[in-house]
PyMOL Python script that loads the backbone (N, CA, C, O; Angstrom):
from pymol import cmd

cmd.read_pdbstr("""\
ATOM      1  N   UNK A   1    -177.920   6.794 -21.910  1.00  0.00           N
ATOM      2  CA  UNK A   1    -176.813   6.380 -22.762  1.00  0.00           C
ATOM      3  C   UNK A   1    -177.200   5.094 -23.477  1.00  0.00           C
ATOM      4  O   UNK A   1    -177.399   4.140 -22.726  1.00  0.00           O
ATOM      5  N   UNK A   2    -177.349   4.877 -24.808  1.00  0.00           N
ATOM      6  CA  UNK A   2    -177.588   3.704 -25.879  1.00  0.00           C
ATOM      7  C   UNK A   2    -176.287   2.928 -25.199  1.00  0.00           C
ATOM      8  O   UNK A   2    -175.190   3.333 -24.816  1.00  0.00           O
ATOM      9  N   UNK A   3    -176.822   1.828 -25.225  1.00  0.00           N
ATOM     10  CA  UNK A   3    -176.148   0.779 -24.931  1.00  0.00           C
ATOM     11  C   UNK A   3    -174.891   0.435 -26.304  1.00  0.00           C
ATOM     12  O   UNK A   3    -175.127   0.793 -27.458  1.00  0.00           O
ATOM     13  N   UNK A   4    -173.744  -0.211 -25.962  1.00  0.00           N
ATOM     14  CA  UNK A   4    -173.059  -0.173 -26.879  1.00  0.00           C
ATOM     15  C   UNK A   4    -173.306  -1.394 -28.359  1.00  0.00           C
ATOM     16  O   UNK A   4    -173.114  -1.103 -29.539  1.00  0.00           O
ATOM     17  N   UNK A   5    -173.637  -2.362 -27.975  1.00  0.00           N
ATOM     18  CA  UNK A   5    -173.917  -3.123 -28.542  1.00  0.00           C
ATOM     19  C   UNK A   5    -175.318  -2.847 -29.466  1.00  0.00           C
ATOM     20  O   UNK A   5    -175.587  -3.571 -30.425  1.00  0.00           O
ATOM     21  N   UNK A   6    -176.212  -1.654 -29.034  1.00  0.00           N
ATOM     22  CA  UNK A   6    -177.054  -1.070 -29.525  1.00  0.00           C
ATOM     23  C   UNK A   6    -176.353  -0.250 -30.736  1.00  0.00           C
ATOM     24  O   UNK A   6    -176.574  -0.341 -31.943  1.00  0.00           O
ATOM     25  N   UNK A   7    -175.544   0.485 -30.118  1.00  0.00           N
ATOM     26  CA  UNK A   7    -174.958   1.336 -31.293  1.00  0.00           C
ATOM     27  C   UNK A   7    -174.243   0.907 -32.622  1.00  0.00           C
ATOM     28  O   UNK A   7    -174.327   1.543 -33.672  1.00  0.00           O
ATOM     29  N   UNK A   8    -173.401  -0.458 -32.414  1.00  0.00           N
ATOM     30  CA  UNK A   8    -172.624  -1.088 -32.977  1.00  0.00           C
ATOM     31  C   UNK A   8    -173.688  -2.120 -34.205  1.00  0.00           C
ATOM     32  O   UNK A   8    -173.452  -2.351 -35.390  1.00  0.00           O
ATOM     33  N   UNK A   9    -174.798  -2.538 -33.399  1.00  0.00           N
ATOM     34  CA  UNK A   9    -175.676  -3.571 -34.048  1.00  0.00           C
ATOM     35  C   UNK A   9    -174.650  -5.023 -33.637  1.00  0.00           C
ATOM     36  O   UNK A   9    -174.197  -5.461 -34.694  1.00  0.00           O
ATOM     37  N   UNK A  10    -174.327  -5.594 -32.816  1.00  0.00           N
ATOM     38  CA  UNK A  10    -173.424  -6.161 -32.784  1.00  0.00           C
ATOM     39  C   UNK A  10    -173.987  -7.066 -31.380  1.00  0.00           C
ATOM     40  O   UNK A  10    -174.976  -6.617 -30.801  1.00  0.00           O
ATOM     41  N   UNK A  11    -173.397  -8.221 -30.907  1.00  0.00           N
ATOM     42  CA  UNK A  11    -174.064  -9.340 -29.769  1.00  0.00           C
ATOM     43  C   UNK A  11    -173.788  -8.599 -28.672  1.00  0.00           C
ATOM     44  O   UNK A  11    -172.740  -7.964 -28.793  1.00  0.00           O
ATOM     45  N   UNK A  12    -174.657  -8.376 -27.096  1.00  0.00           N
ATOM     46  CA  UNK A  12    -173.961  -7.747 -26.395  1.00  0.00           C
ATOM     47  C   UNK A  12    -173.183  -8.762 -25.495  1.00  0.00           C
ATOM     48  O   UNK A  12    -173.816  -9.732 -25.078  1.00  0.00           O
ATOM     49  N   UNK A  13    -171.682  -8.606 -25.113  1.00  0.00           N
ATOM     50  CA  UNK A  13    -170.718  -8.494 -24.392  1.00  0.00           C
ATOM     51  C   UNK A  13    -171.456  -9.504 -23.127  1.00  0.00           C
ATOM     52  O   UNK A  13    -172.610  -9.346 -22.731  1.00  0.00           O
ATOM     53  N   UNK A  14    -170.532 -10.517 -22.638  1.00  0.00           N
ATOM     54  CA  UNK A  14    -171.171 -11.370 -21.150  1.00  0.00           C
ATOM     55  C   UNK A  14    -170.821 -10.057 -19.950  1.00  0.00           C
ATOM     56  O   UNK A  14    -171.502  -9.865 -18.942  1.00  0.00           O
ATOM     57  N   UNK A  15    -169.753  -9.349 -20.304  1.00  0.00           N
ATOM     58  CA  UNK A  15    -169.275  -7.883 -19.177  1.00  0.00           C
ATOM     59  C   UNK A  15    -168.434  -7.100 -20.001  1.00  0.00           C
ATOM     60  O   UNK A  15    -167.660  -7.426 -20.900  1.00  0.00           O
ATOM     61  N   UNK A  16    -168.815  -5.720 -19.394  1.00  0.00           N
ATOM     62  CA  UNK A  16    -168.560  -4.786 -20.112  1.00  0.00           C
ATOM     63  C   UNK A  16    -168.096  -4.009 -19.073  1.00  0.00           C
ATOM     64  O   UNK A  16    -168.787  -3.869 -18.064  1.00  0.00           O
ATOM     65  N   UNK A  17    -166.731  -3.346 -19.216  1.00  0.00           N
ATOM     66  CA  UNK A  17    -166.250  -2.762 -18.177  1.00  0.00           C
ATOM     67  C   UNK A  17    -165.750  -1.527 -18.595  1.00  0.00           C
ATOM     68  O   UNK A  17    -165.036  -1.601 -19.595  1.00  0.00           O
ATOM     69  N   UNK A  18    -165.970  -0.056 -17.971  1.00  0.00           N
ATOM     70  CA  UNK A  18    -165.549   1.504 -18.268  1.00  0.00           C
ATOM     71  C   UNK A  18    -163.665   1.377 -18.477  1.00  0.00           C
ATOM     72  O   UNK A  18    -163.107   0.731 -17.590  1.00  0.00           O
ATOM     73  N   UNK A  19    -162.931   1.859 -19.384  1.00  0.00           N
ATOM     74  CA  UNK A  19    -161.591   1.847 -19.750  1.00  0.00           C
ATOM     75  C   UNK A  19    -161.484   2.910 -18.810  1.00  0.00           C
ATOM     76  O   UNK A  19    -160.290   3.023 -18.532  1.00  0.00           O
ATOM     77  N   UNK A  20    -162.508   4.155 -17.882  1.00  0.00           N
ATOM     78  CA  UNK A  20    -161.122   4.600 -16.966  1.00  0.00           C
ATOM     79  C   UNK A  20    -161.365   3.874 -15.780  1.00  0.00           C
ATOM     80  O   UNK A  20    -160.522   4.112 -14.914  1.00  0.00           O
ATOM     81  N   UNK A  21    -162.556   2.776 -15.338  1.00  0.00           N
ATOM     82  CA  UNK A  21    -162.471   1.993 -14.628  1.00  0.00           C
ATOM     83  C   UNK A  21    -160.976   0.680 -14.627  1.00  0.00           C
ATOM     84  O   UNK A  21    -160.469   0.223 -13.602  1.00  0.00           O
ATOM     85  N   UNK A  22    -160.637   0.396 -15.810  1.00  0.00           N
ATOM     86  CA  UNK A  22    -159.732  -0.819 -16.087  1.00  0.00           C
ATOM     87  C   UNK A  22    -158.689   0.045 -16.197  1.00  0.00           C
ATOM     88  O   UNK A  22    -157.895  -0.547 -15.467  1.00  0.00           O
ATOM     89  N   UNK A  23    -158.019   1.155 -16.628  1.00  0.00           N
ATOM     90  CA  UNK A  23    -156.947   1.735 -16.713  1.00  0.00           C
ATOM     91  C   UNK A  23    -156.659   2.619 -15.234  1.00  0.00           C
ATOM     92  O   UNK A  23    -155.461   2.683 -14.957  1.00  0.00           O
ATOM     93  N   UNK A  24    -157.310   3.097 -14.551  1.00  0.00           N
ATOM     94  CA  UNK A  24    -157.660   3.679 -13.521  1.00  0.00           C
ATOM     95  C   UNK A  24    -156.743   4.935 -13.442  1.00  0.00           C
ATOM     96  O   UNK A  24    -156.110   5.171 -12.413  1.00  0.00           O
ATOM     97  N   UNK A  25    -156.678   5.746 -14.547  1.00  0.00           N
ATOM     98  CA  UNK A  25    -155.881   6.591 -14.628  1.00  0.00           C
ATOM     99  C   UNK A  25    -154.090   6.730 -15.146  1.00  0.00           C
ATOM    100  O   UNK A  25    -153.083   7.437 -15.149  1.00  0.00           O
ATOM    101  N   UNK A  26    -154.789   5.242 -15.600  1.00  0.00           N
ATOM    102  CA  UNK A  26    -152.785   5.322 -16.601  1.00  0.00           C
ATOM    103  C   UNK A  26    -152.808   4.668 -17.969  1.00  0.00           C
ATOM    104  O   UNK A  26    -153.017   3.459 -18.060  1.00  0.00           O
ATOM    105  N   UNK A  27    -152.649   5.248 -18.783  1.00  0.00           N
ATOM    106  CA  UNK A  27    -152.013   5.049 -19.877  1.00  0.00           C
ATOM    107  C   UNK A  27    -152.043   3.504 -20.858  1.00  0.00           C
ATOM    108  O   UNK A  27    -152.537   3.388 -21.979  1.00  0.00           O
ATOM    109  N   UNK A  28    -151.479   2.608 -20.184  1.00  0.00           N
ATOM    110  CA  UNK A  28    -151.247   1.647 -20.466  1.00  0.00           C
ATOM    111  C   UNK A  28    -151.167   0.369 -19.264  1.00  0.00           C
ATOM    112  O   UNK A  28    -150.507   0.464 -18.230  1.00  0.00           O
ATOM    113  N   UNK A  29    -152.048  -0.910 -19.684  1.00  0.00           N
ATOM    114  CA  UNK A  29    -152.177  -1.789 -18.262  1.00  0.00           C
ATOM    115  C   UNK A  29    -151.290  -2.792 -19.547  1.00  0.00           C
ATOM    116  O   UNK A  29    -150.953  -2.521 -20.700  1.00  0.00           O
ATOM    117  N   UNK A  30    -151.102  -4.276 -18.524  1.00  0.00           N
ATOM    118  CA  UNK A  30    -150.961  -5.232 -18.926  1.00  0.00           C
ATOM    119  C   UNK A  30    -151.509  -6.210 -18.891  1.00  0.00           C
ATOM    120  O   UNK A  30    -152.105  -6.392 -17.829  1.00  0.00           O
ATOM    121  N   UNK A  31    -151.616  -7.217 -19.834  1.00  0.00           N
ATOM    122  CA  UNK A  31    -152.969  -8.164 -19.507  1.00  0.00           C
ATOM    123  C   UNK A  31    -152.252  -9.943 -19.967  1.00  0.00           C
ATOM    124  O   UNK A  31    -151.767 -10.391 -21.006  1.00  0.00           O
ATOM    125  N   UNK A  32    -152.515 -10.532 -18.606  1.00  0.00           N
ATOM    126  CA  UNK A  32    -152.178 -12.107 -18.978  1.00  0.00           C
ATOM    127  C   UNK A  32    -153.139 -12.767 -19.263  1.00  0.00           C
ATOM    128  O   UNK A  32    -154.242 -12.863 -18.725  1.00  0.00           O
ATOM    129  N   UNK A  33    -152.426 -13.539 -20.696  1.00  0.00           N
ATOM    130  CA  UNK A  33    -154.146 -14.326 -21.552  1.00  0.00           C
ATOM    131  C   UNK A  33    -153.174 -15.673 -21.875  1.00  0.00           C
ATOM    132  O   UNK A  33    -152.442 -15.693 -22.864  1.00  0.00           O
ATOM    133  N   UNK A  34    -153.238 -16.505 -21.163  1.00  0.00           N
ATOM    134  CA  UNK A  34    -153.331 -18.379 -21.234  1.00  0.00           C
ATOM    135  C   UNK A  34    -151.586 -18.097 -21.681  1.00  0.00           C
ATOM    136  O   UNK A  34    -151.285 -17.947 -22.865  1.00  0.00           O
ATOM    137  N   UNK A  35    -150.715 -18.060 -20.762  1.00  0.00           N
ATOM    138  CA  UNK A  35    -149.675 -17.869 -20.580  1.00  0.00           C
ATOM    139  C   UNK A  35    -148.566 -16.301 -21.156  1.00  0.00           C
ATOM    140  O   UNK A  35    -147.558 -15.739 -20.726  1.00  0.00           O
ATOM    141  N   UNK A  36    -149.549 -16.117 -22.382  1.00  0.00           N
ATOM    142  CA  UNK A  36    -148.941 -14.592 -22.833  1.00  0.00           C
ATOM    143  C   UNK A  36    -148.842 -13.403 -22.808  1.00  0.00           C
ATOM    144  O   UNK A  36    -149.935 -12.978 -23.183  1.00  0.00           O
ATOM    145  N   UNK A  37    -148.235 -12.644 -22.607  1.00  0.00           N
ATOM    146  CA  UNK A  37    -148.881 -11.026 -21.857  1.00  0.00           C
ATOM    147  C   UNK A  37    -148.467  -9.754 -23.174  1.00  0.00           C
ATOM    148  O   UNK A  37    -147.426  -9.355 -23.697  1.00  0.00           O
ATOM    149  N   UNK A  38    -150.127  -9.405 -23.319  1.00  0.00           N
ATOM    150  CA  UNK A  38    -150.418  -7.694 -24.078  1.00  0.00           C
ATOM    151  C   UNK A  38    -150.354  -7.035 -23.136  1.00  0.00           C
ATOM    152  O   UNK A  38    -150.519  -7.358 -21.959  1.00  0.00           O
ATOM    153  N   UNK A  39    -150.034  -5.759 -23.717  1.00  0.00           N
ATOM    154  CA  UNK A  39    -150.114  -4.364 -23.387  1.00  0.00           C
ATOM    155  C   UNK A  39    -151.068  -3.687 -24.533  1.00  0.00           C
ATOM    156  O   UNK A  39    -150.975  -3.592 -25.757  1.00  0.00           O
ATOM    157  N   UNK A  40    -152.276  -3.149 -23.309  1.00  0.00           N
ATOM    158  CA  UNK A  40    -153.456  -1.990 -24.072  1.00  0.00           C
ATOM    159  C   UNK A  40    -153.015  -0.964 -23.832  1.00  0.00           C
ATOM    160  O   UNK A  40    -152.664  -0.645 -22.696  1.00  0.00           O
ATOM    161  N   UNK A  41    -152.928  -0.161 -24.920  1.00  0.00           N
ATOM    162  CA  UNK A  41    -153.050   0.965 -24.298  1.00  0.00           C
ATOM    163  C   UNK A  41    -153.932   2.307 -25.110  1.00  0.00           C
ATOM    164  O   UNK A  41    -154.574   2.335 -26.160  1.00  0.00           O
ATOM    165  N   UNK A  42    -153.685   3.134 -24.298  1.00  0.00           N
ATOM    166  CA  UNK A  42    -154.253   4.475 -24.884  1.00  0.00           C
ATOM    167  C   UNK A  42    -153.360   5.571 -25.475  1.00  0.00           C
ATOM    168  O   UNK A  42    -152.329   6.076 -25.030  1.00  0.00           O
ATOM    169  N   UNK A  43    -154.130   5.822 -26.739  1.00  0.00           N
ATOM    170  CA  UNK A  43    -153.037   6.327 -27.442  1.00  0.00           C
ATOM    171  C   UNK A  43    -153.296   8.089 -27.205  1.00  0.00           C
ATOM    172  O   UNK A  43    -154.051   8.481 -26.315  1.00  0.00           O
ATOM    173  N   UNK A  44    -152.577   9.037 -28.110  1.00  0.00           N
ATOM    174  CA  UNK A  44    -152.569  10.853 -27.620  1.00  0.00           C
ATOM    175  C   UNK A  44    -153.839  10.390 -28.171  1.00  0.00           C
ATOM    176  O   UNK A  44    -154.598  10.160 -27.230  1.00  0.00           O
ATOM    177  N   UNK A  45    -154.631  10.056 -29.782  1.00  0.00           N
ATOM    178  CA  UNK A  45    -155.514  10.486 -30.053  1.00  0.00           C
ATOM    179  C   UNK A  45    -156.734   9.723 -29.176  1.00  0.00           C
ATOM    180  O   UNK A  45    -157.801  10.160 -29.608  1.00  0.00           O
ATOM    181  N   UNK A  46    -157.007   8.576 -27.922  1.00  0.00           N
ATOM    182  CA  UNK A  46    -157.904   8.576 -27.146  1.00  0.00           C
ATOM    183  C   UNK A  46    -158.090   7.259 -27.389  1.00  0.00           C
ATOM    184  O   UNK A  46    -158.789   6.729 -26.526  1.00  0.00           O
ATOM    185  N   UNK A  47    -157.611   6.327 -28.499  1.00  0.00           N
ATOM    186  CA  UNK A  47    -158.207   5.393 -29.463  1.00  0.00           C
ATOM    187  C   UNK A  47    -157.014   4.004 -28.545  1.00  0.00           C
ATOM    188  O   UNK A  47    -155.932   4.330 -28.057  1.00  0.00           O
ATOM    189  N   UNK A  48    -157.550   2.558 -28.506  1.00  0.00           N
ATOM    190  CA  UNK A  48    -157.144   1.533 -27.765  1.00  0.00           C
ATOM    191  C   UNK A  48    -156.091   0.236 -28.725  1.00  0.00           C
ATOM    192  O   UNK A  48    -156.402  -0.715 -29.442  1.00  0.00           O
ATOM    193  N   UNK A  49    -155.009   0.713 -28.357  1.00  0.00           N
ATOM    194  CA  UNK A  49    -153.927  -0.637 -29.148  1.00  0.00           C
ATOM    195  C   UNK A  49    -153.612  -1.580 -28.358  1.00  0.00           C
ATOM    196  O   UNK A  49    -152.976  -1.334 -27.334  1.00  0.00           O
ATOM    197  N   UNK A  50    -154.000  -2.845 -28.685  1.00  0.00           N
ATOM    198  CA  UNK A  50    -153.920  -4.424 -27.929  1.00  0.00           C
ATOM    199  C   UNK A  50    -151.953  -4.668 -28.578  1.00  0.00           C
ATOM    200  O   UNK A  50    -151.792  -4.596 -29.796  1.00  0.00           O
ATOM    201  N   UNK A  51    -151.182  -4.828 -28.029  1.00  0.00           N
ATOM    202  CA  UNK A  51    -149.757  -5.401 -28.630  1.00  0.00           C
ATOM    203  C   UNK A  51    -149.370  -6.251 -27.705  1.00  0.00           C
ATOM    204  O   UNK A  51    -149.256  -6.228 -26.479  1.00  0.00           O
ATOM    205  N   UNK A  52    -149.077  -7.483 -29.089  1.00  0.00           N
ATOM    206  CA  UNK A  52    -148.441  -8.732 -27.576  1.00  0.00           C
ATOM    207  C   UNK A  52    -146.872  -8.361 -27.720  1.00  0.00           C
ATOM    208  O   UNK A  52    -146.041  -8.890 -26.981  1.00  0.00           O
TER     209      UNK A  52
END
""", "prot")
cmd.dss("prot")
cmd.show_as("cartoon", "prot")
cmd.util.cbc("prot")
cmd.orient("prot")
């Protein structure tokens, strides 16, 4: 598997983590960033929306 940052042409990532590793089988997680909280999620077509 080409590395992603290979594919992209782009800096690689300090960690890079699998989305069904971080979602672990649901839909949508929540994420706290320096007091504010997004929701990622996964949409029908497969594709990732960050919304604070």
């Amino acid at each position: 598997m080409q590395h992603l940052a290979a594919r992209h042409g782009t800096v690689t990532p300090d960690r890079t983590i699998s989305s069904v590793d971080l979602f672990g089988g649901r839909r949508e997680i929540g994420i706290e960033h320096h007091g504010a909280y997004y929701r990622l999620k996964i949409t029908r077509q497969g594709k990732l929306i960050l919304n604070k």
